[in-house]
N, C-alpha and C positions, 0 to 999 in steps of 0.2 A: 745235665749237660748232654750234650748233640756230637756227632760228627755230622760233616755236609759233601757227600760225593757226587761231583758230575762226572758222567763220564759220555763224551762225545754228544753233547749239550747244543742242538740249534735252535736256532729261533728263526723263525721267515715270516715277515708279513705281508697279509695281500699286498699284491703288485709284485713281490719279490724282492719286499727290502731284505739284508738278510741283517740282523740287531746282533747273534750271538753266531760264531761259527765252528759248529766239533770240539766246544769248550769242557775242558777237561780239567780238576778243579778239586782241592780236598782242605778244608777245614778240620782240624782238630780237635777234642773237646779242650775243654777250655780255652782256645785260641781267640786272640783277635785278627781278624785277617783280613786285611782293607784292602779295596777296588778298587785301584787307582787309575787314571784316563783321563782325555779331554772330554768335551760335551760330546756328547751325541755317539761315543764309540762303544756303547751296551751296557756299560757296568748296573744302571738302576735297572733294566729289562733282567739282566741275572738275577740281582735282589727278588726284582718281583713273581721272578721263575719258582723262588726257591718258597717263596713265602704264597702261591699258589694263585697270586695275584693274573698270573698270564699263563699261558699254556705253552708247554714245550710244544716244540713241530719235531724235533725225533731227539733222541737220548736218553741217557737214564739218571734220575736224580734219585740218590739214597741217602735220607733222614734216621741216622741211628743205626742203620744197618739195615732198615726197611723201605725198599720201594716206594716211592712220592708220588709218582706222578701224577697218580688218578685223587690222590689224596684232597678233599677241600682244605682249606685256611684252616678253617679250626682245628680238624684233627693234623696239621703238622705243630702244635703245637711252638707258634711262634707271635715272635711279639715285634712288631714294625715301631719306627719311630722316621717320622715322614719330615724334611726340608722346612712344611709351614708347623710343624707340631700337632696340625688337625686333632685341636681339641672342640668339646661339644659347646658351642656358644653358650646354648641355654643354662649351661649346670656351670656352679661355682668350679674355683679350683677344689673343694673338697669332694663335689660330685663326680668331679671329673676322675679323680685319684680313685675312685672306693668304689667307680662304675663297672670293670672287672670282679671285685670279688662279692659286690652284689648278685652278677651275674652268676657266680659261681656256688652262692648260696651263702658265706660266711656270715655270722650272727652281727648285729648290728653292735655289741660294745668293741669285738675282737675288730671290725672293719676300722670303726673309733680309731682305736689302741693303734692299729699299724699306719693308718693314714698320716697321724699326727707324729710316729716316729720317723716318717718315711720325710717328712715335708719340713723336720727341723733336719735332718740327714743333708736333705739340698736347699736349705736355708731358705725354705718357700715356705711357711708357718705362719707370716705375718700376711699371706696371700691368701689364705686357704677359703676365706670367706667373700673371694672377688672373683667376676668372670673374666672370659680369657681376652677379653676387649681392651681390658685395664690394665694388662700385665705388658710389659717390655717383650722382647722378642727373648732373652738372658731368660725370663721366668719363665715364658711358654714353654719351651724348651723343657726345662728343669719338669717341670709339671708332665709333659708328653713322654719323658724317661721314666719322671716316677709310677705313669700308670702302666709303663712296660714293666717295670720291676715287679708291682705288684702282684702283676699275673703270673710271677712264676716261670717263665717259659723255658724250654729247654734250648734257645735262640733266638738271638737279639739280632734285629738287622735294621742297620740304621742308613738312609739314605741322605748325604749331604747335611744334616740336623744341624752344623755351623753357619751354613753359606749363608745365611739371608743375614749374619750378626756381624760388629763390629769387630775392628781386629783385636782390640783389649778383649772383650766379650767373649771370642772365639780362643782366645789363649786361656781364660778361667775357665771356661765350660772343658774345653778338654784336656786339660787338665783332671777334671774332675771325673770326667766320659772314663779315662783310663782307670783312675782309681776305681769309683765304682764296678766297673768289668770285673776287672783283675780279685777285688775283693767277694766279687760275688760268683766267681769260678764260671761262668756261664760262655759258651762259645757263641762268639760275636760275629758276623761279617758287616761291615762298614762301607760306606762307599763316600769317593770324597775324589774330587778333582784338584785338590792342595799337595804337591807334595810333601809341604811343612807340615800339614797335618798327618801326614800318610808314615811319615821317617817317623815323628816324634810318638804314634802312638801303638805302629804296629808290634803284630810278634813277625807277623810276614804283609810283604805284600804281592799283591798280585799285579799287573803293571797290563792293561787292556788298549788298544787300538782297532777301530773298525771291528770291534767282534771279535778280536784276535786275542790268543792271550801271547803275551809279547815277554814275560821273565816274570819270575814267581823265588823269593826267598827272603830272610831276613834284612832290613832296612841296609844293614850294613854289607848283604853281599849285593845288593840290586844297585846300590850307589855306587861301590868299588869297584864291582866285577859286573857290568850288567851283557846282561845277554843278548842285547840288538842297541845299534844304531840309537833307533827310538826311545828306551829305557834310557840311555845316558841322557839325550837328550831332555828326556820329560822330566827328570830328576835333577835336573839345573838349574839351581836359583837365578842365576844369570842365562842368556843363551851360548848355550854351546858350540867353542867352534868346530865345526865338522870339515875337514882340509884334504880335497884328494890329493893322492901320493900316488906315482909310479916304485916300484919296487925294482929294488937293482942289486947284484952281490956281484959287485967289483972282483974278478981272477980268485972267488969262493972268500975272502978273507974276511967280509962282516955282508950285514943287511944295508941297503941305504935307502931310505925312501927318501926320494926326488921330489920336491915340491915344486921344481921348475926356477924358483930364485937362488930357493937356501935347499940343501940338506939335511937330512938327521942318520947319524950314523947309527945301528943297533947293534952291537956286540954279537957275538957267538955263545957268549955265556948269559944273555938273557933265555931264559927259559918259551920265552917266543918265537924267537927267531931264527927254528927252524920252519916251522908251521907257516912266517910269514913268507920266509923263501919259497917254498913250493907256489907264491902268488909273481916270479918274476917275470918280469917283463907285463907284467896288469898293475891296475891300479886298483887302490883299497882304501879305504877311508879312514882316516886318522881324526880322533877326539881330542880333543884337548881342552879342559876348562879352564875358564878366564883366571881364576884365581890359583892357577900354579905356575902362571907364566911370570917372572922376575924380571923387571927393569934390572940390566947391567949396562956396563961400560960397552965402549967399541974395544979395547983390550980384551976384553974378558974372555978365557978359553972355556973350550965344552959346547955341547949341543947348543946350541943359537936360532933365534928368527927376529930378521929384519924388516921395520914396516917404517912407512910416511905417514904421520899423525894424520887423523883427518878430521877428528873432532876430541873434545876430552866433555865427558858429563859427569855433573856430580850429582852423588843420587843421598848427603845429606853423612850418613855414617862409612861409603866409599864411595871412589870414581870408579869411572869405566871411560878405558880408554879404547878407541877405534884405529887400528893402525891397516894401511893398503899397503899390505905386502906382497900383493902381486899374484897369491899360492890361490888357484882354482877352491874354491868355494862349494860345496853339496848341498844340498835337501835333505831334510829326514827321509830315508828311505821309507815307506809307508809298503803295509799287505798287500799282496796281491788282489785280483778282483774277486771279491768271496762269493760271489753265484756261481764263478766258471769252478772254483774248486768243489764247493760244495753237491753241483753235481757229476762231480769226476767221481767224487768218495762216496757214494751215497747207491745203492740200489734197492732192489724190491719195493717195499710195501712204503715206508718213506721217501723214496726218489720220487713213487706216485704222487703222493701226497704232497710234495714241494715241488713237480710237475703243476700240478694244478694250483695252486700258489703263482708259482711264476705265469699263470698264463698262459701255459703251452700245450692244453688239454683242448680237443675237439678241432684242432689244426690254427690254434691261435698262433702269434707269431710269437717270437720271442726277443723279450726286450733286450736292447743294444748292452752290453757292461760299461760300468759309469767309466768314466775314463778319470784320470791318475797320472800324476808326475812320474814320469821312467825315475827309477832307483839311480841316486847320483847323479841328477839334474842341476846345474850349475847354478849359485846365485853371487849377490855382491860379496866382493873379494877382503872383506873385512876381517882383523884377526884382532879379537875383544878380549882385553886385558882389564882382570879387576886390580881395584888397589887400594891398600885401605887410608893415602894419604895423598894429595897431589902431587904429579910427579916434577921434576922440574922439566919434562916436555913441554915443548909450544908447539901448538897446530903449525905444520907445515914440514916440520923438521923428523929428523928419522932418529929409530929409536928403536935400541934392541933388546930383545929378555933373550933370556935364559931358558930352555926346557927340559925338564926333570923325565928322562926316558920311561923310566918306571912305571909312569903315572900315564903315559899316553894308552889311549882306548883304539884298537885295532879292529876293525869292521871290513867284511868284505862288501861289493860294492850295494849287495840288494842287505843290508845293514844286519849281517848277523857274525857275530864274534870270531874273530879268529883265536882257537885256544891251542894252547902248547900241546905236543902231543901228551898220548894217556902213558903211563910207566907199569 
């Protein structure tokens, strides 16, 4: 078993993309700790950091308690399991599995003995004598874990190993991904752009955008309690609706944030709602997912939101309903531009170094920062309601839930958590 430490982790590539920024990062031994993010925001470039595949541009990565950086692949002692399973065409699945501890010298009955245990273990036994041409993407797979296993390694770093499979396929395999881990005590990091896959198999996750790490904790605080804007939103089966509020406290007597149609009042005894007073008179971002919002009556008392249907979909096991209630609409807040911060934080012998990276060495000019939606940028005014039956709404007509205060997600406008004070 491994521990895996980053500690102020970038990555810059010619031109000045920047893939990782000042990423900061600890793995446990025996943990599983998945990388959670859209395309393209770093998570396989960390993978491949860690596994010696790319080169850090400044930070420090510690494997076990020992410095990595300069370290090759082989000596960190790690076993990759890659998206296509990159098994060796030419060599059966038994060649494949037994090509590790060939390498590593083990006698040829002992290689036997463990190939053929290893390959009834993931039910690939009746494959072992077929190449990887003939095998489903479910076997490749199973085959490209088993020859990680075999080697032993002191870390498992698996890059998306679901995505190219069907969705049956991808709930057996990890299923099994988890068990094996877990059984085999070895620390893992995972990478995977599912959140379904991310909740159901982590110990933690780590939650990345543009480079950024954006909240980091067990499945269940990153969904309940998350730490940006972003994190609520990535972690939503449905999309999230994200609702700017004016904040207001009526002659001190509660919180109210103004939606502009409807209200929601906040008590004094929510443990929030002094931290969100100190935002009065601004506005702040209010989450709310579809599936805590209750169709009630127009009687009905307690926190309320009114909207005009504007479409009902059915998506087969629930609807989703589309209601225009008028309440100003946000964007994911997204990071800042990571060039302009990365060289505010950065001096000496690395700032050179990502000087000339960017371009800006021998009086080159320096490229524009990509430009990005301002934090709180408004879009359609819709407020999306799950429901696990249809309602008896009809498009056109209005229609109220209910909101459970509790549960709402308080963001300040550049999307980072408003939390109760500390005691």
């Amino acid at each position: 078993m491994s521990t895996v430490v980053l500690e102020n982790v970038t990555k810059v590539y010619p031109g000045g993309f920047v893939a990782i920024d000042r990423m900061n990062l600890r793995a446990e031994e025996g943990e599983l700790l998945v990388l959670l993010g859209p395309s393209g925001c770093g998570k396989s470039t960390l993978l491949r950091m860690i596994a010696g595949l790319e080169e850090i541009t400044s930070g420090s990565l510690w494997l076990d308690g020992r410095l990595a950086n300069d370290l090759t692949p082989r000596e960190r002692n790690v076993a990759m399991v890659f998206q296509s399973g990159a098994l060796y065409p030419h060599r059966t699945v038994r060649g494949n599995l037994s090509f590790p501890l060939e390498i590593a010298g083990v006698e040829v009955p002992e290689i036997r003995e463990r190939v053929e245990a290893l390959a009834k273990a993931l039910q690939i036994e009746e494959t072992l004598d077929r190449r990887p041409h003939t095998l489903s993407g479910g076997q490749r797979q199973r085959v490209a874990m088993g020859r990680a296993i075999l080697r032993q390694p002191s870390l498992f770093l698996m890059d998306e190993p679901l995505s190219n499979l069907d969705a049956g396929m991808r709930t057996e395999l990890r299923m099994e991904i988890s068990s094996l881990v877990r059984s085999l005590g070895i620390t893992t990091i995972y990478v995977t752009h599912d959140q379904v896959e991310a909740l159901s198999l982590a110990d933690r996750i780590a939650i990345i955008n543009r480079g950024v790490l954006q909240d980091i904790g067990t499945p269940a605080q990153v969904y309940n309690d998350p730490a940006t804007a972003f994190t609520a939103a990535f972690l939503s089966s449905q999309q999230l609706n994200l609702l700017a509020a004016t904040v207001r406290t009526p002659q001190n007597q509660y919180v109210l944030l103004d939606f502009g149609p409807s209200q929601i009042v906040i008590p004094w005894t929510d443990p929030r709602a002094y931290a969100v007073s100190r935002h009065t008179g601004m506005q702040i971002i209010v989450g709310i997912r579809p599936d805590v919002l209750v169709p009630v009556s127009d009687q009905a008392e307690g926190p309320t939101l009114v909207g005009r249907v504007r479409t009902l979909e059915y998506h087969g096991h629930e609807w989703l309903a589309f209601l225009e209630a008028g309440i100003p609409a946000v964007s994911v807040p997204q990071p800042p531009d990571q060039r302009r911060h990365l060289m505010a934080g950065t001096t000496g012998k690395a700032r050179s170094l990502i000087r000339r990276m960017l371009g800006r060495e021998n009086g080159a000019a320096a490229q524009p920062p990509s430009a990005s939606a301002p934090a709180g940028s408004h879009r359609r005014a819709d407020l999306i309601v799950r429901l696990s039956s249809r309602p008896a709404w009809r498009v056109g007509e209005y229609a109220r839930v209910a909101v459970d205060v509790a549960q709402l997600m308080l963001f300040t406008m550049d999307g980072a958590r408003i939390d109760p004070p500390r005691r």
